[in-house]
C-alpha positions in Angstrom: 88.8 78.6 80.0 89.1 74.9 81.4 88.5 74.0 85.2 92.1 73.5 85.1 93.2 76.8 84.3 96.2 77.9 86.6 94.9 80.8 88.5 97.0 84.3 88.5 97.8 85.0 92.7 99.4 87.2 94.6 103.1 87.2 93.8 102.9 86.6 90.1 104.2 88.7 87.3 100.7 90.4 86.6 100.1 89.8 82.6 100.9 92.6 80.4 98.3 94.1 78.3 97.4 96.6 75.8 94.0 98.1 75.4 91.8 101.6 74.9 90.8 103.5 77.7 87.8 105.3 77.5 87.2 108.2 80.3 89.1 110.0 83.3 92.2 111.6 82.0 92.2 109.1 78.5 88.8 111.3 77.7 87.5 109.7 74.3 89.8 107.2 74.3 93.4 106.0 73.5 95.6 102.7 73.6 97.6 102.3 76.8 99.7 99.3 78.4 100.0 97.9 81.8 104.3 98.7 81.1 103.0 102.6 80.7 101.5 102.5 84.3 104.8 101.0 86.1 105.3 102.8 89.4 102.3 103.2 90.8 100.0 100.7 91.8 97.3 99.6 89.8 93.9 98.3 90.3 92.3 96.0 87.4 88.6 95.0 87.8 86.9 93.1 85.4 82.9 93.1 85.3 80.4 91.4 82.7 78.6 94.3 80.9 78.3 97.8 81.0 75.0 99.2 82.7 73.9 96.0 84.1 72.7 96.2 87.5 75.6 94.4 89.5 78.1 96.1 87.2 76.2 99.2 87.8 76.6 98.7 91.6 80.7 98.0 91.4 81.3 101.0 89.7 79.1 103.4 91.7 80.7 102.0 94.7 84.3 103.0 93.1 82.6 106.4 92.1 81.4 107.0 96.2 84.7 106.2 97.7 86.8 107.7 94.7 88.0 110.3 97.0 89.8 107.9 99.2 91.0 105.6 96.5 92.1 107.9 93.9 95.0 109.1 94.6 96.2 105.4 96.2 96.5 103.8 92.4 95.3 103.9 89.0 91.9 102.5 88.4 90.7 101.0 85.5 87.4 99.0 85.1 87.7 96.3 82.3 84.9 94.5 80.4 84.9 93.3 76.4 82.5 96.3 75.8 83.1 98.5 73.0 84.9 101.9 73.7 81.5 103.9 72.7 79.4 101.5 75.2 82.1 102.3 77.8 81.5 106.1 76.8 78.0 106.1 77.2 78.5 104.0 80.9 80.7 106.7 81.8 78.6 109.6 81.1 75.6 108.0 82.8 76.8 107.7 85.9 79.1 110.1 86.0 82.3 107.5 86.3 85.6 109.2 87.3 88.0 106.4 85.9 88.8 105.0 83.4 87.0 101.6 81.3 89.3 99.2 79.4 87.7 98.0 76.0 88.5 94.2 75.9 86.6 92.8 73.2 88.9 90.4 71.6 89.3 89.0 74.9 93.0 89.2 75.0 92.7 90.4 78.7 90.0 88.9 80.3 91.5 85.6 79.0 95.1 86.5 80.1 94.2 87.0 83.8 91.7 83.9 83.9 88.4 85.4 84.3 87.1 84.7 80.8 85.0 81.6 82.4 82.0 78.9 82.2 78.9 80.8 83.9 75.2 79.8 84.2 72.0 81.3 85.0 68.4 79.5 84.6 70.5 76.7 83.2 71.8 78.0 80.6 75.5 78.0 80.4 77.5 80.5 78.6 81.1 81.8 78.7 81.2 85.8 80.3 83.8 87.5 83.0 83.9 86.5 86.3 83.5 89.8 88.2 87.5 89.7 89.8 89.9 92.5 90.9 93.6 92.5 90.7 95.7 94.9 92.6 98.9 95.1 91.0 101.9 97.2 92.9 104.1 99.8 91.0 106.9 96.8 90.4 103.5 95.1 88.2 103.4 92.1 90.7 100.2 91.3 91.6 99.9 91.9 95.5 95.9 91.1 95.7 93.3 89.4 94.0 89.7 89.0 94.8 87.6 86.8 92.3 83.6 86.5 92.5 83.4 90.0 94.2 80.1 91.1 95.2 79.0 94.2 93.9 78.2 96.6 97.1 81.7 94.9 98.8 83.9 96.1 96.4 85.0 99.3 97.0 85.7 98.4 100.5 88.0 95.5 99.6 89.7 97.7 96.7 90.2 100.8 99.4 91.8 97.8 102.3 93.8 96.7 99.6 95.9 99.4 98.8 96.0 100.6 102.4 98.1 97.3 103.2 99.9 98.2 99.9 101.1 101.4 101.8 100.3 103.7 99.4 
C-alpha cells in the first residue's frame, strides 16, 4: 500500500470479503463472507503471524475475556496464514474463535493494513496489527490500528459495550 492510501473509518461501508475460517463453530474449516454474518456485529482483527509472540499475546487476551466478549459479536482473527497454520495456532492455545486464512491478501489489502513495516532496518511489507468493529448493518463503527498486544481485549470489549450489544 502507498502512504496515500485512503484509510477505512468509522462510518464506511466495511469491505466485503470472502475467506476460510478455521476453528470455533467453522471447526476444520470452511468459506464464509462478511454478507453471511449481517446482523450481528462483527469484530475483524488482523495480526502478522500465527504464534509470534505479540500475536500470541492479542489472541490470549481475546481467549481471557472470551466470556465477556462472546456473546457481544462474532470474532474472527485474520492473518495471510494458511488454514493448517491457523489449525495448529488454535489448538495450541486453546483459541475459542475463529482465524481467517488471508493469503492472497485480498483482505488485508481491502481494509488497508497490508503496509510498509521495518525492523533492524530492514523494510518489508506485513499487517499492521488493526481491529475493525463492524455493526450488524456492516458499517464499520470502530477502528483501532497499531494495537498493542496486552490492550486489545480491553479496547475490543469497550467497543462493543458503546455498540450496545
Amino acid at each position: 500500500m502507498s502512504k496515500d492510501r485512503t484509510e477505512l473509518a468509522v462510518g464506511d461501508k466495511a469491505p466485503a470479503f470472502r475467506a476460510v475460517a478455521v476453528g470455533g463453530e467453522f471447526a476444520e474449516g470452511r468459506e464464509i463472507a462478511l454478507d453471511d454474518l449481517r446482523g450481528a456485529p462483527v469484530v475483524l482483527y488482523f495480526y502478522p503471524k500465527d504464534d509470534t509472540p505479540g500475536c500470541t499475546a492479542q489472541a490470549c487476551g481475546l481467549r481471557d475475556s472470551w466470556a465477556s466478549v462472546s456473546g457481544l459479536a462474532k470474532i474472527f482473527g485474520v492473518s495471510v496464514d494458511s488454514a493448517k497454520s491457523h489449525r495448529k495456532f488454535i489448538d495450541k492455545y486453546q483459541l475459542p474463535f475463529p482465524l481467517l486464512s488471508d493469503p492472497e491478501k485480498e483482505i488485508v489489502n481491502a481494509y488497508g493494513v497490508w503496509v510498509e513495516k521495518s525492523m533492524y532496518g530492514k523494510k518489508y511489507m506485513g499487517a499492521e496489527r488493526s481491529t475493525f468493529v463492524i455493526d450488524e448493518t456492516g458499517q464499520i463503527a470502530a477502528v483501532f490500528r497499531k494495537v498493542k498486544p496486552e490492550a486489545h481485549a480491553g479496547l475490543v470489549d469497550d467497543a462493543l459495550k458503546q455498540l450496545g450489544v
